[in-house]
C-alpha positions as CSV (number, residue, x, y, z in Angstrom):
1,X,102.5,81.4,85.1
2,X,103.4,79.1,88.2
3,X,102.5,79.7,91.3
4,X,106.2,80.2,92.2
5,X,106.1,83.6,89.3
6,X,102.5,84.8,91.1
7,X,104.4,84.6,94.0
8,X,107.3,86.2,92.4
9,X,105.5,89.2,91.5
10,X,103.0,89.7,94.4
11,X,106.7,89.5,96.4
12,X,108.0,92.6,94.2
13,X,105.0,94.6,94.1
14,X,104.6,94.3,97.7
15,X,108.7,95.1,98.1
16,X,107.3,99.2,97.7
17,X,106.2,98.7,101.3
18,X,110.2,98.9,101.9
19,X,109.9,102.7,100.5
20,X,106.9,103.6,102.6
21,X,108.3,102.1,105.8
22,X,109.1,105.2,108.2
23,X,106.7,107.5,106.3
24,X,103.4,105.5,106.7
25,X,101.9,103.2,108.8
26,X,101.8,99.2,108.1
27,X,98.0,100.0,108.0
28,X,98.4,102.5,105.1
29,X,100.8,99.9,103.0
30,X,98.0,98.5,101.1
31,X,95.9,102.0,100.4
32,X,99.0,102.5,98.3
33,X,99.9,99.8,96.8
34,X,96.9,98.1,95.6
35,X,95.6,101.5,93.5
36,X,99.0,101.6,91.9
37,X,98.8,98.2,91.0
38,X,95.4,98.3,89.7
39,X,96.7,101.7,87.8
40,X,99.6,99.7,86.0
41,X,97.3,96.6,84.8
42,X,94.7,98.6,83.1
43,X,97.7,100.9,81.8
44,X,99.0,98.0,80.7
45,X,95.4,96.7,79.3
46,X,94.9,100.1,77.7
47,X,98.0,99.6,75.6
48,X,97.3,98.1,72.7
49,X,93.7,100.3,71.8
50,X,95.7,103.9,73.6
51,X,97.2,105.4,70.0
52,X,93.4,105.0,68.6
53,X,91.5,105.8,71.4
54,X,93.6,108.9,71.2
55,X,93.1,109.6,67.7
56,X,89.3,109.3,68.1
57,X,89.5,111.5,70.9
58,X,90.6,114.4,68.7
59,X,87.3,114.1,66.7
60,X,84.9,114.0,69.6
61,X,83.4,117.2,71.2
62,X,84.4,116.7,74.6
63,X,82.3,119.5,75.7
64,X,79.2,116.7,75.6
65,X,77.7,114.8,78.3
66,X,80.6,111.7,80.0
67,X,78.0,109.6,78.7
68,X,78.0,110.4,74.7
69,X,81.8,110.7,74.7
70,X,81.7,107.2,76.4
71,X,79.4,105.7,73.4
72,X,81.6,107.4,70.8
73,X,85.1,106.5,72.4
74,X,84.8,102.8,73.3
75,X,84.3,101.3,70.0
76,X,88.2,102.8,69.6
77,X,89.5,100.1,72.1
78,X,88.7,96.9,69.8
79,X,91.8,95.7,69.0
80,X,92.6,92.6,67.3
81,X,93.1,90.9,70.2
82,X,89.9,91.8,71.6
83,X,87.3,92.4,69.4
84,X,84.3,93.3,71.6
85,X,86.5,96.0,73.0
86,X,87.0,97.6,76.3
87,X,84.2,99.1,79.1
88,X,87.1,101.6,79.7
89,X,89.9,103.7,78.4
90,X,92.3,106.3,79.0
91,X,92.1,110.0,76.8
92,X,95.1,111.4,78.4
93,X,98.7,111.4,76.8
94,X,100.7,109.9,79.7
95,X,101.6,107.0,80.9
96,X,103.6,105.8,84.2
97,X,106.2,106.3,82.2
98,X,105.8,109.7,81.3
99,X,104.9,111.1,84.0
100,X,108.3,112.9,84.5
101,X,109.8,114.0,88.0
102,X,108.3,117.6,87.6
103,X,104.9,118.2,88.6
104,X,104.5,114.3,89.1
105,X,101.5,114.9,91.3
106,X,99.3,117.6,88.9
107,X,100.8,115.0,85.4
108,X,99.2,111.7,87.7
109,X,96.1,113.7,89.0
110,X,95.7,114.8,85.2
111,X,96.0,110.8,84.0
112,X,94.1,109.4,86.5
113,X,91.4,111.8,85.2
114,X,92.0,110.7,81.8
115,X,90.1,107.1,82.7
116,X,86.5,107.0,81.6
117,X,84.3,107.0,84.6
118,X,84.4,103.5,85.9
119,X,87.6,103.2,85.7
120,X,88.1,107.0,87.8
121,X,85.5,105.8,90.7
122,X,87.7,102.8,91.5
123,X,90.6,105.5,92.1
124,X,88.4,107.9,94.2
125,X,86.8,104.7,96.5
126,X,90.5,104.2,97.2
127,X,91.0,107.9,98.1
128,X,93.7,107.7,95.8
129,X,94.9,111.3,95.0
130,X,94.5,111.8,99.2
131,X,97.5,109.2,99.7
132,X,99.2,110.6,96.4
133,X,99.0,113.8,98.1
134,X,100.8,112.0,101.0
135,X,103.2,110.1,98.9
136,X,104.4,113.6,97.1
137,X,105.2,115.6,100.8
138,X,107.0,112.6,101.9
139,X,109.2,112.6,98.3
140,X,108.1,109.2,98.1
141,X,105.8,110.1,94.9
142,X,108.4,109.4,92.1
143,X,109.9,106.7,93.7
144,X,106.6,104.2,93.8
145,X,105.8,105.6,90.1
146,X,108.7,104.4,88.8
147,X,108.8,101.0,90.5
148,X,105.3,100.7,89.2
149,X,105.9,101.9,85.6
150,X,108.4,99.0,85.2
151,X,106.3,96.1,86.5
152,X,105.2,93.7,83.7
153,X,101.2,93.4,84.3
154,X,100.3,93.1,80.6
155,X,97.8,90.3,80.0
156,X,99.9,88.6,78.1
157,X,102.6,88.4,81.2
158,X,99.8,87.8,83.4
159,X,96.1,86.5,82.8
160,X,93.0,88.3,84.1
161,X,93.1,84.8,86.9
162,X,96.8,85.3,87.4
163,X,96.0,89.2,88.5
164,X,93.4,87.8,90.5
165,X,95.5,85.1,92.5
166,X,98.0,88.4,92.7
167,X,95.3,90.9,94.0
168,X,94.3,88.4,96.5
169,X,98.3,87.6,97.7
170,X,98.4,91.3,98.1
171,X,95.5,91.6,100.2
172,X,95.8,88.6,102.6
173,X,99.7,90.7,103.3
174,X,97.7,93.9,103.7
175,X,96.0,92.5,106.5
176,X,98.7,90.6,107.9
177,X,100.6,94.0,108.2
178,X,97.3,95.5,109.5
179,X,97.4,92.5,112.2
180,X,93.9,91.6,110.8
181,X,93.2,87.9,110.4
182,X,93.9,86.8,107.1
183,X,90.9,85.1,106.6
184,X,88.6,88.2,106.9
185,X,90.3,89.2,103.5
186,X,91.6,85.8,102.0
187,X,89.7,82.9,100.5
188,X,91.4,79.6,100.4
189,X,92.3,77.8,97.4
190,X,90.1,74.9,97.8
191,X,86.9,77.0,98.4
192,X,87.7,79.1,95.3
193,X,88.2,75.6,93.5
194,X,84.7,73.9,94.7
């Protein structure tokens, strides 16, 4: 990817800002939009390893402790592509996609709890379903699911270092909109390369 494309993407994702603009604050822009991007790289990690995670799901009791389902579920997200596997995965049936228009809130509630436990605590330190909550009174709700659903974050569109440079684009705008300095939340190139 060149830095023009990281760019290029940090530039669309951060475009959703245009949908919240009226509805939130500048200061809210980023409690938004860095969940849902987080959301739509590891949906888009989870793909390849989601049809047999699934299918070991349906042999597990999930009335067991999080942690014995965990042991029994994450050998499931090996994939030829990445042998060792995954530290996370997703047991519910949806995707962004999928979500539908009806009941968008309760069907992305329902897949955010579908993550294994990490992967859930990252949503809650965001207070993610708070702003979702937000995000569905204002209609806004569908809107920023479907922009994200289409944004190509696969690791092979964008490397693990790519989604970093793109995670930290994001943030340094966040505070810019927040009228933060930019170096409270941004670390220069040269520093990240010494």
């Amino acid at each position: 990817m060149t830095n023009n494309n990281f760019s290029g993407i940090a530039s669309f994702i951060w475009s959703v800002a245009d949908l919240l603009r009226g509805d939130f604050k500048q200061s809210q822009y980023g409690r938004i939009i860095l969940p849902f991007t987080l959301l739509r790289r590891l949906e888009c990690v989870l793909e390849n390893s989601k049809e047999a995670v699934l299918t070991k799901a349906q042999t597990v009791d999930m009335a067991l402790p999080e942690e014995s389902i965990e042991k029994q579920i994450k050998p499931a997200t090996k994939t030829d592509k990445n042998l060792s596997g995954l530290q996370f995965y997703n047991l519910s049936k949806l995707s962004l996609q999928t979500l539908g228009e009806q009941d968008i809130k309760a069907n992305l509630s329902a897949y955010i709890q579908g993550f294994s436990k990490d992967a859930r605590e990252i949503f809650e330190h965001f207070n993610f379903m708070e702003f979702v909550g937000l995000l569905d009174d204002a209609n806004l709700l569908y809107k920023i699911v479907q922009r994200f659903a289409n944004t190509p974050l696969s690791p092979s569109d964008v490397s693990n270092h790519e989604m970093g440079l793109i995670f930290e684009e994001l943030i340094r705008r966040f505070a810019e909109s927040s009228n933060e300095t930019a170096g409270e939340h941004f670390t220069p190139r040269d520093i990240v390369r010494l």
